[in-house]
One Martini backbone bead per residue (centre of mass of N, CA, C, O) as a GRO file, in nm:
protein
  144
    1UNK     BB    1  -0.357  -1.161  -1.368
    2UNK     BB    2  -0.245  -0.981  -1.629
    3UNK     BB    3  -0.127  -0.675  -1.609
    4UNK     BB    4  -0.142  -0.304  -1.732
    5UNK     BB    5  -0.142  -0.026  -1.598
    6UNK     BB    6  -0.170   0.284  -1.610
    7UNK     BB    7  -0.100   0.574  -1.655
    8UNK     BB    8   0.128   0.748  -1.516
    9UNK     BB    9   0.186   1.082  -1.471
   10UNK     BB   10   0.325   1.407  -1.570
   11UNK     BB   11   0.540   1.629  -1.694
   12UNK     BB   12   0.791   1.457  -1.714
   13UNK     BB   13   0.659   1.157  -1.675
   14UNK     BB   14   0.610   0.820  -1.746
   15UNK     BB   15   0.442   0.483  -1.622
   16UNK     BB   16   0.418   0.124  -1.521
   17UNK     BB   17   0.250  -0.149  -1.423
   18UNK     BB   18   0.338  -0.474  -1.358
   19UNK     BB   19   0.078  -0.746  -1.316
   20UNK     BB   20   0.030  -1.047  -1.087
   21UNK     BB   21  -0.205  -1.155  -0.884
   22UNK     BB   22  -0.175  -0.815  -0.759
   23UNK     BB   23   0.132  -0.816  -0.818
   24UNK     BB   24   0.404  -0.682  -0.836
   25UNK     BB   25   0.661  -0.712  -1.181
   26UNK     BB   26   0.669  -0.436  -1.248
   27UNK     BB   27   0.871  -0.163  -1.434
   28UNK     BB   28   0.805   0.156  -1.651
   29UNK     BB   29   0.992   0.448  -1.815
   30UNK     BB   30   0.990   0.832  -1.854
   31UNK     BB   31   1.199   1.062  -1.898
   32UNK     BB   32   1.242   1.408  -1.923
   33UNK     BB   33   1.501   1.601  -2.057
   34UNK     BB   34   1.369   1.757  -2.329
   35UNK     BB   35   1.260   1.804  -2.549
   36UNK     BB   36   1.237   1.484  -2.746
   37UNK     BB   37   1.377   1.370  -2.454
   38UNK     BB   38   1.424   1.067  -2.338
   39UNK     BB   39   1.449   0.839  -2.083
   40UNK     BB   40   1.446   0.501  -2.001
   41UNK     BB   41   1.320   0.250  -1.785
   42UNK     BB   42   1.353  -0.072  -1.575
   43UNK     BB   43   1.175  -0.313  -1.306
   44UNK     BB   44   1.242  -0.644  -1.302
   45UNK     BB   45   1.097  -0.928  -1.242
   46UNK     BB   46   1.178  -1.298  -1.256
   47UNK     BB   47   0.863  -1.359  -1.361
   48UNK     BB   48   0.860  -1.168  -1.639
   49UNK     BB   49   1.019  -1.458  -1.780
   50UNK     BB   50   0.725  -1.600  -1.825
   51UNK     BB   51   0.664  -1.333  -2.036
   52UNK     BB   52   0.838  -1.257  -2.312
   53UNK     BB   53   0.581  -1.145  -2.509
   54UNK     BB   54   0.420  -0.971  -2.318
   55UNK     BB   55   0.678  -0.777  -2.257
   56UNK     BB   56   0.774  -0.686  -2.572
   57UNK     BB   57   0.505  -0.593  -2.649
   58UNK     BB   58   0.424  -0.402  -2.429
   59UNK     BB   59   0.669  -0.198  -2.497
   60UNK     BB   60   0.661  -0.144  -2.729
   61UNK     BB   61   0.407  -0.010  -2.753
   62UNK     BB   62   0.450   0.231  -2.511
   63UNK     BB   63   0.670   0.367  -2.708
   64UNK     BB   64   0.438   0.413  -2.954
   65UNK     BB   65   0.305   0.620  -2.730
   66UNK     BB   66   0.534   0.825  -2.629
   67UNK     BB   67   0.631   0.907  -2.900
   68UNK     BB   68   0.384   1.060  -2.999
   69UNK     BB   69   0.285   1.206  -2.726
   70UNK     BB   70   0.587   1.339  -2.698
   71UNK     BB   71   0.763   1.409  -2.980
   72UNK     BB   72   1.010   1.179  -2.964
   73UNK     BB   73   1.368   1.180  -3.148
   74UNK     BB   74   1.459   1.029  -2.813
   75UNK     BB   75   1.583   0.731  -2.674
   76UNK     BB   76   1.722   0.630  -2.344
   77UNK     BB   77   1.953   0.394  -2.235
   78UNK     BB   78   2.100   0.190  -1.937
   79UNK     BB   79   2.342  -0.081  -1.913
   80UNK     BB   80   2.462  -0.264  -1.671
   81UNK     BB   81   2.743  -0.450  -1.660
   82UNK     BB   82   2.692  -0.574  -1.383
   83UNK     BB   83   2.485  -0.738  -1.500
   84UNK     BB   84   2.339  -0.898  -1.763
   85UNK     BB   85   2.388  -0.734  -2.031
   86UNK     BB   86   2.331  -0.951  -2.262
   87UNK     BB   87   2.027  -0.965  -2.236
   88UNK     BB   88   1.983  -0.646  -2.219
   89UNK     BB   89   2.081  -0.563  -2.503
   90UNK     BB   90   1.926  -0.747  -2.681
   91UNK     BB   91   1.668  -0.640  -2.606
   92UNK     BB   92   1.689  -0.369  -2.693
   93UNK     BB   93   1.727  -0.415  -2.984
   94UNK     BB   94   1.460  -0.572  -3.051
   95UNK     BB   95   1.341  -0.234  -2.975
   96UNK     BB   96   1.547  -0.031  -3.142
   97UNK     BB   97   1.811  -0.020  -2.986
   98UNK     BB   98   2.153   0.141  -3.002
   99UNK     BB   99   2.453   0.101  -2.991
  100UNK     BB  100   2.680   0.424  -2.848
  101UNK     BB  101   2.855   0.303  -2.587
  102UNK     BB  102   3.045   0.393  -2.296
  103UNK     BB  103   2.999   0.527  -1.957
  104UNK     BB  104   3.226   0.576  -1.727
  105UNK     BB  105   3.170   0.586  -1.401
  106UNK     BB  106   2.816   0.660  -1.393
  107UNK     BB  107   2.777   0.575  -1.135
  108UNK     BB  108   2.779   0.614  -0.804
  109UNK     BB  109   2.996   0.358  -0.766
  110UNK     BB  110   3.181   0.393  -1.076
  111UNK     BB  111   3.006   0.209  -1.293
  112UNK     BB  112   2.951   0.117  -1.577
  113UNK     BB  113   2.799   0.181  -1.879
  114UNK     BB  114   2.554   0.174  -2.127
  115UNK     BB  115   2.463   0.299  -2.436
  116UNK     BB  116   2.142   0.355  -2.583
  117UNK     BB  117   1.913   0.418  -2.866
  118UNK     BB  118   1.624   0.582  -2.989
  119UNK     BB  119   1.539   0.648  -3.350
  120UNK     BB  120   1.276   0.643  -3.474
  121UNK     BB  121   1.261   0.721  -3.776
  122UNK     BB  122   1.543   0.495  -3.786
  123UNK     BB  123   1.310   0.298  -3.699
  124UNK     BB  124   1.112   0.033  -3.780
  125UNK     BB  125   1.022  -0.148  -3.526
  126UNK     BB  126   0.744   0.048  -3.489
  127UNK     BB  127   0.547   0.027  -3.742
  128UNK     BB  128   0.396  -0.168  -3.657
  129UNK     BB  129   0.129  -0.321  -3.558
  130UNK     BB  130  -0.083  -0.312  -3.298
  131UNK     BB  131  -0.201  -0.524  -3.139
  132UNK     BB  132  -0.473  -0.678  -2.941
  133UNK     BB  133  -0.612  -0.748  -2.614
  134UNK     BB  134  -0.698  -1.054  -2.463
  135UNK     BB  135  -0.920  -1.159  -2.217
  136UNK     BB  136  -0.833  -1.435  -2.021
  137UNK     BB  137  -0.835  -1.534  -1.733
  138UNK     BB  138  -0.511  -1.507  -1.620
  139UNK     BB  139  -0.438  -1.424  -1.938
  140UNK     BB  140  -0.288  -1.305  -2.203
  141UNK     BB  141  -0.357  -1.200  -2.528
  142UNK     BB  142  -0.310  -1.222  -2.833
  143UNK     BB  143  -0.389  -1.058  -3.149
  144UNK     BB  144  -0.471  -0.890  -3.498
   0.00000   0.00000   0.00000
């Protein structure tokens, strides 16, 4: 079965893990840099390609869930230049993420990174109704 583990979370983060017959396929989640702004982050298995509707969709929603809890007007994440960039700046946008920059030689080993914001307010992207989710057999199926 796929499923969504609980939100884990402490004073400064929440984390989510993606599991697939009990076995780890994913995780997700937001560091708080300071009130109203989060870092997301994401540590995604090649499994979760087959699932990319209902990856795209529990994101989504879980963003409009953290960006509520912790009232923020702000979530930034990075995509490093040297993995897939195209697929995930792709995904990042279709999430309401806005390409912001390039930040030079930002990772340990001196690597570039992309920098994408997403400000609630002027995005759209959030606003959608948040399906409810029917779980059957082995996989999850959305509803509206």
């Amino acid at each position: 079965m796929l499923e969504i583990g609980e939100l884990a979370q402490d004073c400064s983060s929440t984390a989510l893990t993606a599991c697939y017959l009990g076995q780890p396929i994913g995780a997700g989640g937001i560091v708080m840099q300071r009130p109203g702004v989060a870092d997301a982050w994401t540590l995604l298995s090649p499994v979760l390609k087959s699932f990319p509707v209902f990856l795209h969709r529990e994101v989504k929603r879980q963003l409009a869930v953290v960006i509520k809890r912790y009232s923020l007007r702000r979530i930034q994440c990075t995509i490093e230049t040297t993995d897939d960039p195209h697929t995930a700046c792709k995904w990042a946008k279709s999430l309401g993420f806005q390409y912001e920059g390039t930040m030079r030689s930002y990772t340990h080993d001196g690597k570039d990174v992309y920098l994408f914001s997403l400000i609630p307010e002027v995005s759209n992207e959030l606003s959608i109704a948040v399906p409810s989710v029917h779980r059957s057999g082995r996989f999850v199926t959305w509803g509206s």
